[in-house]
N, C-alpha and C positions, 0 to 999 in steps of 0.2 A: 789662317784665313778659313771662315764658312763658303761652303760651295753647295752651292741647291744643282744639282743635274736631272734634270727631267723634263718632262714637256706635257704641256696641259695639264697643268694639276690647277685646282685651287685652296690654297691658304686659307684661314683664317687668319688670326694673328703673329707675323715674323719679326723679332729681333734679332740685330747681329750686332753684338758687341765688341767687333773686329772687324777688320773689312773682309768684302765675300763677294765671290764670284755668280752670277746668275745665270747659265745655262739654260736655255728653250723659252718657250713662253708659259707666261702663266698669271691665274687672278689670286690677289690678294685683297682680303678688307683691311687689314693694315697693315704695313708696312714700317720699321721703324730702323734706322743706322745710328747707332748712339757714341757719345764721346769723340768723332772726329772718325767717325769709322767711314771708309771710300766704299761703294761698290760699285762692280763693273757689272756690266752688262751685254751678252753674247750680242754681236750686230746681226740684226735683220729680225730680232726677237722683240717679244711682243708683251710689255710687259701693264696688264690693267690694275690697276686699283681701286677699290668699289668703297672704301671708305676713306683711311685716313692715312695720311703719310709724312713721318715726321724726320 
């Protein structure tokens, strides 16, 4: 499992070719979960993406 723990960061480009846990909020321009990969997401977090997400 990928785990991002942080808060307010922004990304550029993230794959995870696993499934990954996402701690804090944060912006991404892309986002990508490939092959049947899950990810969760911390509740009350705040997650934007400014471009693409697949």
């Amino acid at each position: 499992m990928s785990i991002v723990n942080s808060n307010n960061v922004q990304f550029n480009n993230v794959t995870f070719n696993q499934n990954g846990l996402i701690n804090g909020s944060h912006s991404y321009n892309e986002i990508i979960a490939q092959g049947g990969s899950t990810l969760t997401l911390e509740s009350g977090s705040t997650q934007n993406i400014i471009g693409n997400q697949f």
